[in-house]
C-alpha positions in Angstrom: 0.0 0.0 0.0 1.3 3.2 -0.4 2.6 5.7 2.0 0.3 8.7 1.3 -2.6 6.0 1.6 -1.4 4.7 4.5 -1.0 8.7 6.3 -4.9 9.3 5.3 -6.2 6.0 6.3 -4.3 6.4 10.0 -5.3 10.2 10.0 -9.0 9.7 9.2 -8.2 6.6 11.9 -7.4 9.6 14.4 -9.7 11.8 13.5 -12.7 9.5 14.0 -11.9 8.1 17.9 -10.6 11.4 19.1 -13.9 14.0 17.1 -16.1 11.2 18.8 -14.7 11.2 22.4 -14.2 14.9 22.1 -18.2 15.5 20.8 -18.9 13.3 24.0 -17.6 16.1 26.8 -18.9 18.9 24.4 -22.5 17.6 23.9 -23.1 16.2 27.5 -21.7 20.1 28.3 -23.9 21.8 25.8 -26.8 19.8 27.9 -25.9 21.1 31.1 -26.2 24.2 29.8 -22.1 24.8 29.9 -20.3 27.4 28.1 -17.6 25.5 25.4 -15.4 27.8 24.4 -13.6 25.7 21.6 -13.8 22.1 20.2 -10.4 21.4 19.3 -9.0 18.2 17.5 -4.8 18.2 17.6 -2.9 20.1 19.8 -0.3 23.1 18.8 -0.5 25.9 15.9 -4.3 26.3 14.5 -4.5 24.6 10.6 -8.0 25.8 10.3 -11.2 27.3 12.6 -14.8 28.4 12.0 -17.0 29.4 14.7 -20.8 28.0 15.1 -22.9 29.4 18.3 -20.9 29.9 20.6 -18.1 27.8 20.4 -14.6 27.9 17.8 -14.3 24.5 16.1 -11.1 24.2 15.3 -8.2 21.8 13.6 -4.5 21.7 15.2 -1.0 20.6 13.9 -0.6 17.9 16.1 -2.4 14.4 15.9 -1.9 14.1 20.0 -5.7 14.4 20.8 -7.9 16.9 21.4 -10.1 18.6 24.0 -13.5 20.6 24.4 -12.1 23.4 26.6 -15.0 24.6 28.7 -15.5 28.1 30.4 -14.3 28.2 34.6 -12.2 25.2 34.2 -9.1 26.7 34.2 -7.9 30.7 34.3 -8.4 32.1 30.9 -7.7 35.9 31.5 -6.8 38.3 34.2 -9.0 39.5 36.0 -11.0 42.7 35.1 -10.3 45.3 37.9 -12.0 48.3 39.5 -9.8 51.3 38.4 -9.0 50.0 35.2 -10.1 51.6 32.5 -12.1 50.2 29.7 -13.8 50.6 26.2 -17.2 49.2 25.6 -19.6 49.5 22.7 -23.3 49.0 23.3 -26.3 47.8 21.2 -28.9 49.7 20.1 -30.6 49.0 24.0 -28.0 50.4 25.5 -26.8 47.0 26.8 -22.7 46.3 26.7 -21.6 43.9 23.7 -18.2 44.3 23.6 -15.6 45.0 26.1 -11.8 46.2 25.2 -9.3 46.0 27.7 -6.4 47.0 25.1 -5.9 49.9 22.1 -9.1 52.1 23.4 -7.8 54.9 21.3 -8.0 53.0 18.0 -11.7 51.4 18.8 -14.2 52.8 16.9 -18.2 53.9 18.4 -17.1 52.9 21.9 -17.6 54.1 25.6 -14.5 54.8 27.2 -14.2 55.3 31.1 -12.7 53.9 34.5 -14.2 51.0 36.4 -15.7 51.6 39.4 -17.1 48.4 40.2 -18.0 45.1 38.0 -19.7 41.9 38.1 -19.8 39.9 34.6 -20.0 36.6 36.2 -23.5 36.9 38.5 -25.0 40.4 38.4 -23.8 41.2 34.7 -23.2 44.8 35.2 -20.7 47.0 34.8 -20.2 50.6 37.0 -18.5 53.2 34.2 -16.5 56.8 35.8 -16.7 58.6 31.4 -15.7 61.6 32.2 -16.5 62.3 35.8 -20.2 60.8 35.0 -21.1 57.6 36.5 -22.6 55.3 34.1 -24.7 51.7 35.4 -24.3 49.1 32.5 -26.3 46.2 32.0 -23.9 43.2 30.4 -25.3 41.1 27.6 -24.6 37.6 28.8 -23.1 36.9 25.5 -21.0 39.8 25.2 -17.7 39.4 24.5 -14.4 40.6 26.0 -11.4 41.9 23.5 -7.6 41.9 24.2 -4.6 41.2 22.4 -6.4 41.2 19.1 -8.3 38.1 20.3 -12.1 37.8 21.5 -13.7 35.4 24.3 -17.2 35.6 25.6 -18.5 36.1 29.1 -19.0 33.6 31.0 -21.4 34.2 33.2 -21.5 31.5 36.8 -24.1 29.7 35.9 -22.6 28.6 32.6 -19.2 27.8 33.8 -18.0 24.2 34.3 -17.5 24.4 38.4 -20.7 25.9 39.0 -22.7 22.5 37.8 -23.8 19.7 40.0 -20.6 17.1 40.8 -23.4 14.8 38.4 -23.5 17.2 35.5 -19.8 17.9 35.3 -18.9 14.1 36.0 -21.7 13.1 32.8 -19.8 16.0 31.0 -16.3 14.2 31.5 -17.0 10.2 31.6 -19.2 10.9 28.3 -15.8 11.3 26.1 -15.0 7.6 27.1 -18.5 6.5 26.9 -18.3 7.6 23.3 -14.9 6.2 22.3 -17.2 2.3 23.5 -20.1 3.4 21.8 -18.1 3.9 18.6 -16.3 0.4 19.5 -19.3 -0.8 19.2 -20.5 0.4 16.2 -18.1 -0.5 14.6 -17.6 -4.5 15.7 -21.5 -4.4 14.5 -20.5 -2.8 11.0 -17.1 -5.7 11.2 -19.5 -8.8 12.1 -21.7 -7.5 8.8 -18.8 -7.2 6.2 -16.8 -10.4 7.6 -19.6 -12.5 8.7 -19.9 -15.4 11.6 -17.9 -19.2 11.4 -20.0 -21.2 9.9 -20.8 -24.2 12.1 -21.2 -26.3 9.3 -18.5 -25.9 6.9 -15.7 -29.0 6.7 -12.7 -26.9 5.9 -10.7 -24.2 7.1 -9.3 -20.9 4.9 -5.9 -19.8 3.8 -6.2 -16.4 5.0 -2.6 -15.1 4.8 0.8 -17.0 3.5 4.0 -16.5 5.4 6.7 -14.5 2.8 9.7 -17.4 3.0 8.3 -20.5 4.8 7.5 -23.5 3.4 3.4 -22.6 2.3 5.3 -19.9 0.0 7.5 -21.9 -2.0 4.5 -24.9 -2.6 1.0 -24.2 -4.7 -1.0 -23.0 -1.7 -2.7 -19.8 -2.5 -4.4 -17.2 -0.1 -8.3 -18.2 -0.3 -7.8 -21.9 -0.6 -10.0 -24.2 1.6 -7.9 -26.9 3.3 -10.3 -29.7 3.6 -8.0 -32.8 4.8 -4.5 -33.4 5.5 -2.6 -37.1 4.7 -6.3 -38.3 4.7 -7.4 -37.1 7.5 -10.5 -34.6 7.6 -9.7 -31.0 9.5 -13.6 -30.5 9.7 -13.7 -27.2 10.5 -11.4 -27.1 13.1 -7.7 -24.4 13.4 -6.4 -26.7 15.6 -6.8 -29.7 13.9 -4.3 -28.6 11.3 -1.9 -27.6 13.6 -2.1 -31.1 15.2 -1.9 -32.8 11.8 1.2 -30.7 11.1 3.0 -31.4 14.4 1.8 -35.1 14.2 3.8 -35.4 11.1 7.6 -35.0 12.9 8.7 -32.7 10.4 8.1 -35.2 6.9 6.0 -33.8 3.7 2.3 -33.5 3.9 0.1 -33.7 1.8 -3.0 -31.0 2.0 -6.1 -31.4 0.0 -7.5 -28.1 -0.6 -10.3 -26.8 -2.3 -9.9 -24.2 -5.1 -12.9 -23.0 -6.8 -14.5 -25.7 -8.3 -11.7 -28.2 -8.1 -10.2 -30.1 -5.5 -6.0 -29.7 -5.7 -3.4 -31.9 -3.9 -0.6 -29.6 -2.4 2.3 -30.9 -0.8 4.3 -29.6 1.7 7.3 -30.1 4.0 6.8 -28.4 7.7 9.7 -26.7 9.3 10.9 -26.7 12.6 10.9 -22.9 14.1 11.8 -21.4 17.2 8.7 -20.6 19.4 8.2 -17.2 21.8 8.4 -19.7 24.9 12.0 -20.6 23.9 10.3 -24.5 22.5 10.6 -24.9 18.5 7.6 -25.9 16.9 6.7 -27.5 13.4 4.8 -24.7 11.0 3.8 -24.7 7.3 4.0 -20.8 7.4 0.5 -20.1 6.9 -2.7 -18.0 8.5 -5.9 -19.8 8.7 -9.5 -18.4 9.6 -12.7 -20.3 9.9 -15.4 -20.1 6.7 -17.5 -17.4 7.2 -21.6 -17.0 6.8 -23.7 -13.8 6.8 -24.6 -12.8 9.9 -28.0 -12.8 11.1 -29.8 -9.5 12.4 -29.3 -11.2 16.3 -25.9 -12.8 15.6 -24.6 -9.6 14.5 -25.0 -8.4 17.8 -24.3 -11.5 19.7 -20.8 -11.6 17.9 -20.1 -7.5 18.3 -20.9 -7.9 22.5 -18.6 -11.0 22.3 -15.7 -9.1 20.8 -16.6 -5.8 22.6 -15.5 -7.7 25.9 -13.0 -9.9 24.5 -11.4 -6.6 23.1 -11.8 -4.5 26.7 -10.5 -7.5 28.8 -7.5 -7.9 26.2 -6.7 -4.2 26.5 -7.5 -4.9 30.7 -5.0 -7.2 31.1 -2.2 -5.9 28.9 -2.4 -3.1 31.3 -2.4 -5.2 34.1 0.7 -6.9 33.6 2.2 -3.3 32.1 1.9 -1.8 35.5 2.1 -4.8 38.0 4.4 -7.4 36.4 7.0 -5.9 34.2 6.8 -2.3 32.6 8.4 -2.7 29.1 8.5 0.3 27.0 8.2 -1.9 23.7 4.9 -2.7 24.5 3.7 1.1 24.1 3.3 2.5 20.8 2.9 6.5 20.2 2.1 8.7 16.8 4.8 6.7 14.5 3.8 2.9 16.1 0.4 3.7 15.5 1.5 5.1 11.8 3.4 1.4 10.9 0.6 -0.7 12.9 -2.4 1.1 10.6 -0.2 0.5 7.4 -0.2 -3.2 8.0 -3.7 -3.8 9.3 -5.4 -1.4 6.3 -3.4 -3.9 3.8 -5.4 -6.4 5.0 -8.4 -5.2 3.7 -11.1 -3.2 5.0 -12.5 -5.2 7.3 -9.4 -5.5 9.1 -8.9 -2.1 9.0 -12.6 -1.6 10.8 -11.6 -4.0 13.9 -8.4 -2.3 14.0 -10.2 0.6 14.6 -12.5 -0.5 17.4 -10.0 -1.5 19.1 -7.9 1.5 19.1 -11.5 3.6 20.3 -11.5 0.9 23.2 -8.1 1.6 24.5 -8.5 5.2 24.0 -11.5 5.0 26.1 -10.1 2.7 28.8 -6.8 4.9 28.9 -8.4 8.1 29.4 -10.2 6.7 32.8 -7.1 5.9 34.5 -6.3 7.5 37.6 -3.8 9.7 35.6 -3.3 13.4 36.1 -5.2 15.1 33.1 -6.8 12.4 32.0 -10.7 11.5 32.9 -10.1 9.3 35.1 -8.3 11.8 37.4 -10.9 14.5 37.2 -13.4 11.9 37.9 -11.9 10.9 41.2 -11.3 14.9 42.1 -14.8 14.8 41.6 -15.4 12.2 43.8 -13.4 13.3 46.3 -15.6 16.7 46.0 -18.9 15.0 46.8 -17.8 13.1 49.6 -15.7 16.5 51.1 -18.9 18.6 50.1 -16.6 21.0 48.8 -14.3 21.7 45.8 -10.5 21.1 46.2 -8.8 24.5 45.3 -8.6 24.7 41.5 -5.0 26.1 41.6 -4.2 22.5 43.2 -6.0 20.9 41.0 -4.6 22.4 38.0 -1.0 22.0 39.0 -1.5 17.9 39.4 -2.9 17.9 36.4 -0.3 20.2 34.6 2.3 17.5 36.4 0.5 15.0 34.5 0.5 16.6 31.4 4.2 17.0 31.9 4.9 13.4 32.8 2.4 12.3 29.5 4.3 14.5 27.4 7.5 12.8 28.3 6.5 9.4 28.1 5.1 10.1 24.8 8.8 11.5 23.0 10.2 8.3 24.8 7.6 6.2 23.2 8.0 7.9 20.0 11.4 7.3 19.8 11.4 4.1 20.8 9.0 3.4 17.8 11.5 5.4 15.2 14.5 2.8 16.7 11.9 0.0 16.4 11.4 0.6 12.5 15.1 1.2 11.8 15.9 -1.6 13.3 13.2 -3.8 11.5 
């Protein structure tokens, strides 16, 4: 396959897992009537933006993730003072609009005067000094506030992120992973209807994939032939029965009968002995086999997507398990340019494939982003637990450096992962 295909197919990969887990916080936000001020997928330098409502949609530089950055989460300007002194432009009502903290000379149909008290987060109101005149303001709850040539709205209490219920703001967070196992599962029911369910009945098993240099490669097995019998002795159905048959043979020629077509061809073929991961060697022909396949029916499709929607989670599960309390190894990670090679490979295979790669990769994005790790979910979900049972919030400046710590730590692991994966593919 080639490269540039590869790049799109892993970037529309990416694009998918991270929009849906990122439309997760912003629409269970949006319900709880909080303020998001920008839907971001990427990280770094803005590619491209367009603002709908009330929030900036917007597409970054770097494929990292993404985030629906919501208003009284974390600091997002200084703080507008009494005795600073201000430009505002009203509407037609006489009600505030916009509010320039910088360049009041060059604004243009604006109010310019010295604060003498404010409130744009509860009251809405703003108490103006122009010109030795007092002034009393009402704020338009949309109104927005300019400086340094860039423009955020108001936010006033009621729509920012801390002042929802702990239930609200924890629906608002969890709902990004929830999506990423929707999606999963989704998409295992779009896999089980393009690849179908083993058919119970069928005698033989497929070639689905032939081994470049073993033995399978230099005989007349071809990918899609149905290996129905082996020296004589029927496989009916079964992976392991060919393995068996192989071993059973000590290393001698075989000979497999296979069904091609319409025809029924005799192959022959001399196992070899190979060197297993255990350390043992083991007799193998060299080739991938797969059950025959049947259309799915409307209640098997879903049987067989909830089978490998848990198979796939406890996989992921228990990878992690043994990551963290049997033996960390590095090589088991994979970042950006892992993911890059991994995706290549798999969207070879056929589409298919490339949908159950997919899934999976929605799964583990979901499952990661609910461990107890600074700036992930899973660690503002236990703040938030923590904030129920305390009956108070935790300071926010505490909260934020933990989860700037995180982001740190993340960041790190990710260039070590990264170049691990470059060494990885030098070193084939």
């Amino acid at each position: 396959m080639m490269t540039l295909q590869i790049v799109v197919l892993t970037v529309l990969m990416f694009f998918v897992v991270v929009t849906v887990h990122e439309w997760g916080h912003y629409y269970f936000a949006k319900r709880a009537g909080i303020l998001v001020r920008e839907f971001a997928i990427g990280f770094g330098p803005k590619l491209f933006s367009y603002k709908r409502d009330e929030t900036m949609f917007t597409l970054r530089l770097l494929p990292l993730g993404g985030y629906a950055r919501m208003a009284g989460e974390d600091p997002e300007l200084d703080p507008i003072q009494p005795g600073q002194t201000i430009a505002v432009r009203l509407s037609d009502e006489g009600v505030v609009k916009k509010i320039y903290l910088d360049q009041l000379d060059n604004r243009r149909n604006v109010v310019i005067g010295e604060i003498e008290w404010i409130d744009i987060e509860e009251r809405m109101q703003i108490r103006l000094n122009v010109d030795g005149e007092t002034q009393h303001l009402e704020v338009d709850r949309k109104a927005d506030i300019v400086t340094r040539g860039q423009e955020l709205q108001v936010a006033p209490k009621d729509r920012q992120f801390r002042s929802k219920s702990v239930g609200k703001r924890a629906l608002a967070i969890f709902a990004g992973p929830l999506m990423n196992f929707v999606l999963a599962f989704v998409l295992f029911l779009i896999y089980v209807q393009v690849s179908g369910v083993p058919d119970e009945k069928a005698t033989g098993v497929e070639v689905a994939d032939i081994v470049a240099g073993t033995p399978a490669d230099s005989s007349d097995l071809v990918k899609g032939d149905i290996i129905q019998s082996i020296d004589g002795q029927a496989v009916n159905g079964d992976l392991a029965k060919v393995t068996e048959l192989v071993n059973a043979s000590g290393g001698s020629e075989v000979e497999m009968t296979v069904q091609r077509g319409n025809e029924s061809v005799q192959v022959p073929v001399t196992p070899k002995l190979v060197d297993a991961q255990d350390g043992s060697q083991v007799l193998q022909v060299g080739i991938q086999l797969s059950k025959i396949k049947r259309s799915a029916s409307f209640t098997e499709t879903f049987e067989f997507a909830g089978k490998s929607f848990a198979s796939g989670s406890t996989a992921i599960l228990d990878a992690l398990r043994k990551l963290v309390f049997e033996r960390f190894d590095i090589n088991q990670l994979a970042g950006p340019v892992g993911t890059l090679q991994a995706t290549g490979e798999i969207a070879s295979q056929g589409i298919d494939q490339m949908i159950l790669w997919t899934a999976l990769v929605s799964i583990n994005l979901g499952i990661f982003n609910l461990l107890p790790i600074p700036m992930l979910d899973g660690s503002r979900l236990i703040f938030l637990g923590i904030e129920a049972v305390r009956r108070r919030p935790i300071d926010p400046n505490k909260e934020g450096m933990v989860h700037f710590i995180g982001f740190a730590l993340i960041f790190l692991l990710m260039i070590a992962v990264t170049y691990n994966d470059i060494l990885r593919i030098i070193k084939g």
